[in-house]
mmCIF file of the N, C-alpha and C atoms, coordinates in Angstrom:
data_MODEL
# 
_entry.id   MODEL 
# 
loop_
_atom_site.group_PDB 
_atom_site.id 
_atom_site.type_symbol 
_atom_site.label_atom_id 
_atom_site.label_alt_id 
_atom_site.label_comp_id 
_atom_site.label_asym_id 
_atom_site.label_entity_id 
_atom_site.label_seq_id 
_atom_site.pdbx_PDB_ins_code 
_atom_site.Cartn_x 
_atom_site.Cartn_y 
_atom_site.Cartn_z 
_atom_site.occupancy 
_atom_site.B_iso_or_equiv 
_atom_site.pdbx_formal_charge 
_atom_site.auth_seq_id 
_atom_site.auth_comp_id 
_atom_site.auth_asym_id 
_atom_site.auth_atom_id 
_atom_site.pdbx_PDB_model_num 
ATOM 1   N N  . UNK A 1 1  ? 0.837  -1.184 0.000  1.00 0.00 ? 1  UNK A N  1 
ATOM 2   C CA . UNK A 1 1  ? 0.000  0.000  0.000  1.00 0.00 ? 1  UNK A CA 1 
ATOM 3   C C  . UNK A 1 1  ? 0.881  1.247  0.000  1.00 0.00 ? 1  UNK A C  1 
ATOM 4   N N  . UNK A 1 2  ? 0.436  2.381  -1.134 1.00 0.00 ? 2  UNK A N  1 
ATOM 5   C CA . UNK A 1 2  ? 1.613  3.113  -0.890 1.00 0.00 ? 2  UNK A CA 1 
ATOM 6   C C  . UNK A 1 2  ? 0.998  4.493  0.111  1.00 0.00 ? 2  UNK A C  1 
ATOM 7   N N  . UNK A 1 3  ? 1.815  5.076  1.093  1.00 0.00 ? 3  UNK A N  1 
ATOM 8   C CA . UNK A 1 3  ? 1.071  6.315  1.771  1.00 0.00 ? 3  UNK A CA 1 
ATOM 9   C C  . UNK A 1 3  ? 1.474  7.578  0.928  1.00 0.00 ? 3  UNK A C  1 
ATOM 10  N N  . UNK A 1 4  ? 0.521  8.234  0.874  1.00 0.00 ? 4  UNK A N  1 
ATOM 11  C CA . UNK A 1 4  ? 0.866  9.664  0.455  1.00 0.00 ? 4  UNK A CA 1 
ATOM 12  C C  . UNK A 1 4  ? 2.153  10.247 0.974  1.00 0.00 ? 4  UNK A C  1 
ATOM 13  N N  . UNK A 1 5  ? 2.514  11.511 0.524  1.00 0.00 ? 5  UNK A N  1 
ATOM 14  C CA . UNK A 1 5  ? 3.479  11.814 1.985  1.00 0.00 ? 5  UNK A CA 1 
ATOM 15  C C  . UNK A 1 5  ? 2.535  12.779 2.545  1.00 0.00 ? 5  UNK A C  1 
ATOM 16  N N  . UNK A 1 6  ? 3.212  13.237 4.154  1.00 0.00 ? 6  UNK A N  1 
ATOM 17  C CA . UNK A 1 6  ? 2.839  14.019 5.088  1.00 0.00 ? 6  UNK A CA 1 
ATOM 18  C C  . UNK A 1 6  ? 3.119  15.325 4.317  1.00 0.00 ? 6  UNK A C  1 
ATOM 19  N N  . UNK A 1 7  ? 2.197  16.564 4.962  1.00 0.00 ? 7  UNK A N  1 
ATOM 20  C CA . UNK A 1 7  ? 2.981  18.041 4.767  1.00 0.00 ? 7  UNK A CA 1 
ATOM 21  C C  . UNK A 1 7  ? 3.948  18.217 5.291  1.00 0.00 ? 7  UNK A C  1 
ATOM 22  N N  . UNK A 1 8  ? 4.292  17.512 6.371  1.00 0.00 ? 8  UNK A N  1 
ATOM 23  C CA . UNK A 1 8  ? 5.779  17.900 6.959  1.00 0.00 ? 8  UNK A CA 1 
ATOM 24  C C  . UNK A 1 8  ? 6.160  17.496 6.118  1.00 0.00 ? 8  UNK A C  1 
ATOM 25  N N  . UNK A 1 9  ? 6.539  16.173 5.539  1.00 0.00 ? 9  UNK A N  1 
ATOM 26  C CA . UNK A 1 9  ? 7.649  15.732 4.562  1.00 0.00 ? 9  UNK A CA 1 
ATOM 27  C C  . UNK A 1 9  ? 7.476  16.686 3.379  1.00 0.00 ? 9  UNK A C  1 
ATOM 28  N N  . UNK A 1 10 ? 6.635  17.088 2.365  1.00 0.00 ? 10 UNK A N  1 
ATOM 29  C CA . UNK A 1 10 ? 6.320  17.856 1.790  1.00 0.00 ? 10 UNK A CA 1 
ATOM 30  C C  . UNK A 1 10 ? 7.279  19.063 1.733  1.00 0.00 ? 10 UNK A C  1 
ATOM 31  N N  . UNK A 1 11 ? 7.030  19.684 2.959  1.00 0.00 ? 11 UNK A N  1 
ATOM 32  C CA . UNK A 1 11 ? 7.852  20.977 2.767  1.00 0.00 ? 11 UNK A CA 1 
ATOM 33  C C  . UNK A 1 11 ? 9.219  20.950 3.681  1.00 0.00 ? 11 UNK A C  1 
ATOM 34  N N  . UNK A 1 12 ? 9.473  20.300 4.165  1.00 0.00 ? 12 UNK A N  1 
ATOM 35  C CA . UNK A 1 12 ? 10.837 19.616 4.452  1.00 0.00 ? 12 UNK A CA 1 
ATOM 36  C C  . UNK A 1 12 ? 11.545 19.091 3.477  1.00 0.00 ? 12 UNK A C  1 
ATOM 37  N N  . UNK A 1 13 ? 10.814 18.269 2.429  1.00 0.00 ? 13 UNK A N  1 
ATOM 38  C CA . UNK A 1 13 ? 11.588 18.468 0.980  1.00 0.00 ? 13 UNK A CA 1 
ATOM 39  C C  . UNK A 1 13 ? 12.002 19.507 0.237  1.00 0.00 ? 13 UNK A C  1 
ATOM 40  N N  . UNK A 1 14 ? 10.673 20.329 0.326  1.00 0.00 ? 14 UNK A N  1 
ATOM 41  C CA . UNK A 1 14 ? 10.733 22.005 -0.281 1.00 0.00 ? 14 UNK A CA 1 
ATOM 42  C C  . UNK A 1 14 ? 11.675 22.869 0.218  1.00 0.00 ? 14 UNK A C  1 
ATOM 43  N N  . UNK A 1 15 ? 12.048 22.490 1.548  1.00 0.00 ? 15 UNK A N  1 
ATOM 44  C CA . UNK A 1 15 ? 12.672 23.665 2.167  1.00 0.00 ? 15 UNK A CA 1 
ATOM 45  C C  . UNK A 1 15 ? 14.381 23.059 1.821  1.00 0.00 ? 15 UNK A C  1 
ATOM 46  N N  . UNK A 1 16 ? 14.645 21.595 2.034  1.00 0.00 ? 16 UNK A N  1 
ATOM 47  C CA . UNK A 1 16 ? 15.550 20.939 1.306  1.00 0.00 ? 16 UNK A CA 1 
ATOM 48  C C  . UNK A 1 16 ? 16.186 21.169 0.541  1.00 0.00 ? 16 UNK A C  1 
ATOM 49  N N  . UNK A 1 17 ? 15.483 21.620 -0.317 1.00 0.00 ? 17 UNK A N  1 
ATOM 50  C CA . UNK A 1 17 ? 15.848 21.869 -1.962 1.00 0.00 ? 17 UNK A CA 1 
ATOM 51  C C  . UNK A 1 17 ? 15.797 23.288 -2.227 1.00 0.00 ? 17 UNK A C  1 
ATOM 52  N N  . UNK A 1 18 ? 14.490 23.892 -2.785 1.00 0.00 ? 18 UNK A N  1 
ATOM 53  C CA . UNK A 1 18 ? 14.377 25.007 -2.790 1.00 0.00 ? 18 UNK A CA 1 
ATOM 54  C C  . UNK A 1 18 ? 14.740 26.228 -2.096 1.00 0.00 ? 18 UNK A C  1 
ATOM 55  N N  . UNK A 1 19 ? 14.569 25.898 -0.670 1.00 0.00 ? 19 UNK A N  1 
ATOM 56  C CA . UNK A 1 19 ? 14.438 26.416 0.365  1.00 0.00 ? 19 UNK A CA 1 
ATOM 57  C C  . UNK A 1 19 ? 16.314 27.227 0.282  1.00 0.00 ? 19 UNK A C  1 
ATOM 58  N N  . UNK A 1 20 ? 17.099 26.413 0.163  1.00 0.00 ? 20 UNK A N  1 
ATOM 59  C CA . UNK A 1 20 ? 18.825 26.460 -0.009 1.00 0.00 ? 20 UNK A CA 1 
ATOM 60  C C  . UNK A 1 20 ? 18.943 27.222 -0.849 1.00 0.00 ? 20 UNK A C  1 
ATOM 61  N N  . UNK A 1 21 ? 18.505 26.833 -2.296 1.00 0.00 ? 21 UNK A N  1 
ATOM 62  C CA . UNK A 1 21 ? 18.856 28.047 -2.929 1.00 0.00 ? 21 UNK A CA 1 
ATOM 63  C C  . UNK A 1 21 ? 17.948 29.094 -3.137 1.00 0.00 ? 21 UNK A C  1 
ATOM 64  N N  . UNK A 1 22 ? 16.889 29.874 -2.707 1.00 0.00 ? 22 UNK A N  1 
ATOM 65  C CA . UNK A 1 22 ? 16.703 30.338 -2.694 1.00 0.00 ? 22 UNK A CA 1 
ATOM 66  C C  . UNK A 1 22 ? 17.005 31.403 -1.317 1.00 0.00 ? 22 UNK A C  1 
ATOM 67  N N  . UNK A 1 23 ? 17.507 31.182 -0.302 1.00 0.00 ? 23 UNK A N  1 
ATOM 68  C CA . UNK A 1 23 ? 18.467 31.846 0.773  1.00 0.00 ? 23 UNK A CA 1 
ATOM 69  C C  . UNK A 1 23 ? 19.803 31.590 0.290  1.00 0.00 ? 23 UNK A C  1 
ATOM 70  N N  . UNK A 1 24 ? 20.294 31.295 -0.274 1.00 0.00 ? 24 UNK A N  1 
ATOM 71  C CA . UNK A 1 24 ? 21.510 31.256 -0.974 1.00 0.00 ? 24 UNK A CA 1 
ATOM 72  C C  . UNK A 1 24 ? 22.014 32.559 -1.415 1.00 0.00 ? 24 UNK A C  1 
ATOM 73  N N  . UNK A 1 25 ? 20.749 32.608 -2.685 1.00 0.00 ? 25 UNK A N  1 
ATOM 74  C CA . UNK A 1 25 ? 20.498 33.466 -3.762 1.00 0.00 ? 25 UNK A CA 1 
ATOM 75  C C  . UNK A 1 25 ? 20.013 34.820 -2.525 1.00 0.00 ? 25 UNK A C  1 
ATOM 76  N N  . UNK A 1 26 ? 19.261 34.812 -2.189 1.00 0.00 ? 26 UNK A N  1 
ATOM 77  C CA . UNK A 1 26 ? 18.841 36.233 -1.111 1.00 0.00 ? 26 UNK A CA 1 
ATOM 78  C C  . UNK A 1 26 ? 20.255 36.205 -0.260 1.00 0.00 ? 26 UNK A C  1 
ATOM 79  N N  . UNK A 1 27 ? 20.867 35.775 0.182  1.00 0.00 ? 27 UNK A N  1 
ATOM 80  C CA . UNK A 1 27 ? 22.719 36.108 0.459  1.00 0.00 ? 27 UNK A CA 1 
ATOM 81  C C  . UNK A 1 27 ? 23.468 36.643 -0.445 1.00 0.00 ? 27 UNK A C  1 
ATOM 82  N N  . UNK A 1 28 ? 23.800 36.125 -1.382 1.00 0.00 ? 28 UNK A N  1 
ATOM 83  C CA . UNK A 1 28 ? 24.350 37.016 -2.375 1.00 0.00 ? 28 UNK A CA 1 
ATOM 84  C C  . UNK A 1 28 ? 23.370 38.295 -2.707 1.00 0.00 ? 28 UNK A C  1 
ATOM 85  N N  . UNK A 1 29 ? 22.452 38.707 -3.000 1.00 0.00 ? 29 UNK A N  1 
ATOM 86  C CA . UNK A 1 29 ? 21.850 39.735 -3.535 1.00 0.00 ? 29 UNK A CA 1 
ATOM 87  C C  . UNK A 1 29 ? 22.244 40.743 -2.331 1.00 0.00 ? 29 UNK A C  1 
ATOM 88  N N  . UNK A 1 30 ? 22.199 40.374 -0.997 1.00 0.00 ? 30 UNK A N  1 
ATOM 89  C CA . UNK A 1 30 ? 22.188 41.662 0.056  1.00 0.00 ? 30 UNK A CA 1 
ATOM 90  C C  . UNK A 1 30 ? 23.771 41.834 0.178  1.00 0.00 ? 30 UNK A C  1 
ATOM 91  N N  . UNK A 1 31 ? 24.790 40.832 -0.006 1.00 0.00 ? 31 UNK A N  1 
ATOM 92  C CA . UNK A 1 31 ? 25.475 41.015 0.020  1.00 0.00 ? 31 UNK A CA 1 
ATOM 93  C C  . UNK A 1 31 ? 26.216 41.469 -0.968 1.00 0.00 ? 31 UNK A C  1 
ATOM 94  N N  . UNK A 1 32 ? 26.215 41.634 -2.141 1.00 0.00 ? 32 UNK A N  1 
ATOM 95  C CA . UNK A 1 32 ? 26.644 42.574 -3.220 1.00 0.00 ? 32 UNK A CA 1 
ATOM 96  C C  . UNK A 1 32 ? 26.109 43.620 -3.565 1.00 0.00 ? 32 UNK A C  1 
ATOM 97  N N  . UNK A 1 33 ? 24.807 44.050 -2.849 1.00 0.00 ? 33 UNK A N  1 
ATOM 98  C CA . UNK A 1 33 ? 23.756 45.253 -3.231 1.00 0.00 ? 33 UNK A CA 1 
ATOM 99  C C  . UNK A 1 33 ? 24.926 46.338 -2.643 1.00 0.00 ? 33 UNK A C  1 
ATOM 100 N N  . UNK A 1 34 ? 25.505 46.927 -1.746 1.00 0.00 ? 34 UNK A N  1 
ATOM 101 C CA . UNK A 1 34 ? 26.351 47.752 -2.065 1.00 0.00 ? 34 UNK A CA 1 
ATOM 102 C C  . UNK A 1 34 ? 27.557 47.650 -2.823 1.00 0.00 ? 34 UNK A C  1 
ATOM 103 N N  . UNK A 1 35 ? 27.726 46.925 -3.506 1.00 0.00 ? 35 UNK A N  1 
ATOM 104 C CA . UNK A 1 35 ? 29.200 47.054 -4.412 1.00 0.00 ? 35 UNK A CA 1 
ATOM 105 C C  . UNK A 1 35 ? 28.442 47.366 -5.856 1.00 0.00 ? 35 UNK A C  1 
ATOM 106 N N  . UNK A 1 36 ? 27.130 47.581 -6.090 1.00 0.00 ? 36 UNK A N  1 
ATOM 107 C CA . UNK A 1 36 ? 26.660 47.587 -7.586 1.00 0.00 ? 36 UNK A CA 1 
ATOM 108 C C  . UNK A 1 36 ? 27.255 48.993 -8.240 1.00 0.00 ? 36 UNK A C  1 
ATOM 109 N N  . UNK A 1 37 ? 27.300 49.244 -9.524 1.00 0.00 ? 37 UNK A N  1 
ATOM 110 C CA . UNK A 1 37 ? 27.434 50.552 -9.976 1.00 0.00 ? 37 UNK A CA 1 
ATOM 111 C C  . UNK A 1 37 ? 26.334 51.435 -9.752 1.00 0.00 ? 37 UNK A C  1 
ATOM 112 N N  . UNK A 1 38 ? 26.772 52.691 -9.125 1.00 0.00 ? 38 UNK A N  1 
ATOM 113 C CA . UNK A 1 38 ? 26.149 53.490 -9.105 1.00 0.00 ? 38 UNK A CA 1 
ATOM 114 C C  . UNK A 1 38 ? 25.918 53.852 -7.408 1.00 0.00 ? 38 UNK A C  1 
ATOM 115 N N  . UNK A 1 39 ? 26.106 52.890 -6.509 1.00 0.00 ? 39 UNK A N  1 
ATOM 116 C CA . UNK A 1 39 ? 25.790 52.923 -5.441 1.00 0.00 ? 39 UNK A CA 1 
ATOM 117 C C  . UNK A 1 39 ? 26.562 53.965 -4.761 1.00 0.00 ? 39 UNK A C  1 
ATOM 118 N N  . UNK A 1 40 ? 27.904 54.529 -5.112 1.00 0.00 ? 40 UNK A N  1 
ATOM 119 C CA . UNK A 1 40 ? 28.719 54.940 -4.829 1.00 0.00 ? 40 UNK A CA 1 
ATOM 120 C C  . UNK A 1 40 ? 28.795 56.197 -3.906 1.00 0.00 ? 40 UNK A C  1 
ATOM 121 N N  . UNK A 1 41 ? 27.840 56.684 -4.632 1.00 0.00 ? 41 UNK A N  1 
ATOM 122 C CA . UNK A 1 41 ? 27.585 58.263 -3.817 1.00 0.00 ? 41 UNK A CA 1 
ATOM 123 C C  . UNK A 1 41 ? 26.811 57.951 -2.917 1.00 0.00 ? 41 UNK A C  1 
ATOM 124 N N  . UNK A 1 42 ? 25.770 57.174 -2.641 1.00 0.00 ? 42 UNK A N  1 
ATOM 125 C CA . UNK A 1 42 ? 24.387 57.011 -1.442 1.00 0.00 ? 42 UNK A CA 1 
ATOM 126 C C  . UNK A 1 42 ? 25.600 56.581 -0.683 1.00 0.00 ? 42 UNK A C  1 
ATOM 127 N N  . UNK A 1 43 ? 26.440 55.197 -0.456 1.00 0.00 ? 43 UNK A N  1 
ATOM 128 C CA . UNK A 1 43 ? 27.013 54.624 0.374  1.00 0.00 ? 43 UNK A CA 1 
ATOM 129 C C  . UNK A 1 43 ? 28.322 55.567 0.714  1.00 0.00 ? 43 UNK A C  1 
ATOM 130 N N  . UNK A 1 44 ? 28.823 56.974 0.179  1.00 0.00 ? 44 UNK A N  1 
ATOM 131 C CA . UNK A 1 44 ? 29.783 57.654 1.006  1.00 0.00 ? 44 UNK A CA 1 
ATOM 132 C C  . UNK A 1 44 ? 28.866 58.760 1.624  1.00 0.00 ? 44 UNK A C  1 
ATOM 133 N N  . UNK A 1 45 ? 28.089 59.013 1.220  1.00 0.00 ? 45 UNK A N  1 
ATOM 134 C CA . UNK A 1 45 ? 26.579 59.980 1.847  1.00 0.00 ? 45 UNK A CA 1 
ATOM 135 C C  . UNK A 1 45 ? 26.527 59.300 3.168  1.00 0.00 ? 45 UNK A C  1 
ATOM 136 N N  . UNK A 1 46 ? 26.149 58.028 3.342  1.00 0.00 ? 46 UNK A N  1 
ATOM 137 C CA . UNK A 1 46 ? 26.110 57.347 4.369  1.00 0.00 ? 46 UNK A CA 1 
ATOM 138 C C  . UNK A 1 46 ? 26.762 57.505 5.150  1.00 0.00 ? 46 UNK A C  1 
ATOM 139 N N  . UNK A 1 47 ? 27.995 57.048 4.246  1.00 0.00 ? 47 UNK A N  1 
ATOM 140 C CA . UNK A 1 47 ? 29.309 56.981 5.737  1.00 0.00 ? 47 UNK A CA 1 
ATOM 141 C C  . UNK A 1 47 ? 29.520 58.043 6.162  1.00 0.00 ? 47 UNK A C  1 
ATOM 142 N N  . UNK A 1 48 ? 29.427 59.484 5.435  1.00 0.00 ? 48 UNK A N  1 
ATOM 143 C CA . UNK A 1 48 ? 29.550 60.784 6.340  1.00 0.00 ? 48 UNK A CA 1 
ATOM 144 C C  . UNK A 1 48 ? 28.555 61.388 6.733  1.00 0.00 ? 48 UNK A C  1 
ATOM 145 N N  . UNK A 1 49 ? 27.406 60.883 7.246  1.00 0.00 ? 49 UNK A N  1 
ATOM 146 C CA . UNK A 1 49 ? 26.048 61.809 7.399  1.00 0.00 ? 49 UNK A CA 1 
ATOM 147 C C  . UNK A 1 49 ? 26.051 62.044 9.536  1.00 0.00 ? 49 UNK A C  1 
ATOM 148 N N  . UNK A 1 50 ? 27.026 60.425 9.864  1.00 0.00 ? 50 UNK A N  1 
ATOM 149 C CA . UNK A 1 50 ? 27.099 61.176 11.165 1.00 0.00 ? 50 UNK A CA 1 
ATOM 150 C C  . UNK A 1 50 ? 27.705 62.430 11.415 1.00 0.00 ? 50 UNK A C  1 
ATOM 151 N N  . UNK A 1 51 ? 28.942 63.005 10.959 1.00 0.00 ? 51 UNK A N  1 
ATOM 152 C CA . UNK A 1 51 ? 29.437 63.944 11.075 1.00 0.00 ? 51 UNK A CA 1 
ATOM 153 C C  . UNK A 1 51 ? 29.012 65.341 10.653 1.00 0.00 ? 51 UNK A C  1 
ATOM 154 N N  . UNK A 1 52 ? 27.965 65.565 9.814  1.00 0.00 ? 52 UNK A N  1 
ATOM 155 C CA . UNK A 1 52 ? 27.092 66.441 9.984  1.00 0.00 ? 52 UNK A CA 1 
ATOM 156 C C  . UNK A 1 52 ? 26.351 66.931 11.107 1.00 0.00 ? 52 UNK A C  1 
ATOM 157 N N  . UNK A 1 53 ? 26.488 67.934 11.295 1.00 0.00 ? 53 UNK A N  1 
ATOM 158 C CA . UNK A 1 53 ? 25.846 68.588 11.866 1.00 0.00 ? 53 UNK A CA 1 
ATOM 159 C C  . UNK A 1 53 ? 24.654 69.515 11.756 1.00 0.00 ? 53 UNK A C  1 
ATOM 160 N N  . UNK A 1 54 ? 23.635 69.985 12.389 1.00 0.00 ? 54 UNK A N  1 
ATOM 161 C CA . UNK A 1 54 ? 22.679 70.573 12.101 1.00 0.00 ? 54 UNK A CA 1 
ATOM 162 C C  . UNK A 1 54 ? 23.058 71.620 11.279 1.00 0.00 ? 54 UNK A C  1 
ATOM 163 N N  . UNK A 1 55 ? 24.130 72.578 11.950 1.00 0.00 ? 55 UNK A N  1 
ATOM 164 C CA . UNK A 1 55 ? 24.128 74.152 11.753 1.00 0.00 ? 55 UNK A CA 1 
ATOM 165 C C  . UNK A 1 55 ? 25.093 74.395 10.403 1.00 0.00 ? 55 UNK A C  1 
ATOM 166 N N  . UNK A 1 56 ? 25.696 73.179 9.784  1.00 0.00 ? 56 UNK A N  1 
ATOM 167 C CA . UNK A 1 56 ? 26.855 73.268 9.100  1.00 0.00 ? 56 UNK A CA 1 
ATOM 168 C C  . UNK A 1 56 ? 26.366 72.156 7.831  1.00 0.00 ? 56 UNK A C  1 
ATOM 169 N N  . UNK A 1 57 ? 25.360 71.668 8.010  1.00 0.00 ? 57 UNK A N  1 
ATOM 170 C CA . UNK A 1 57 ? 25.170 70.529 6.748  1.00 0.00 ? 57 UNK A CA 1 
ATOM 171 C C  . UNK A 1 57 ? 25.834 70.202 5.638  1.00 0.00 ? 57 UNK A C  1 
# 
């Protein structure tokens, strides 16, 4: 007799498989999103916006 599978097994397969590369893939994307072209100016904006001051912007 064959059993279906469970939803646990189901998405314990899904998460198995899919699940890997698709957090894989969302790792690389956040982690290269500042090195893209163009980013250049927002991310030194960034790095100096503590040192601004109100009266001197």
């Amino acid at each position: 007799m064959i059993h279906p599978h469970s939803t646990y097994e189901t998405l314990r397969q899904l998460a198995d498989s899919w699940g890997l590369v698709l957090m894989t893939v969302s790792f690389l994307v956040l982690v290269l999103w500042p090195f893209r072209p163009g980013a250049k100016t927002r991310n030194d904006a960034a790095a100096t916006m503590i040192f601004e001051d109100d009266d001197n912007g």
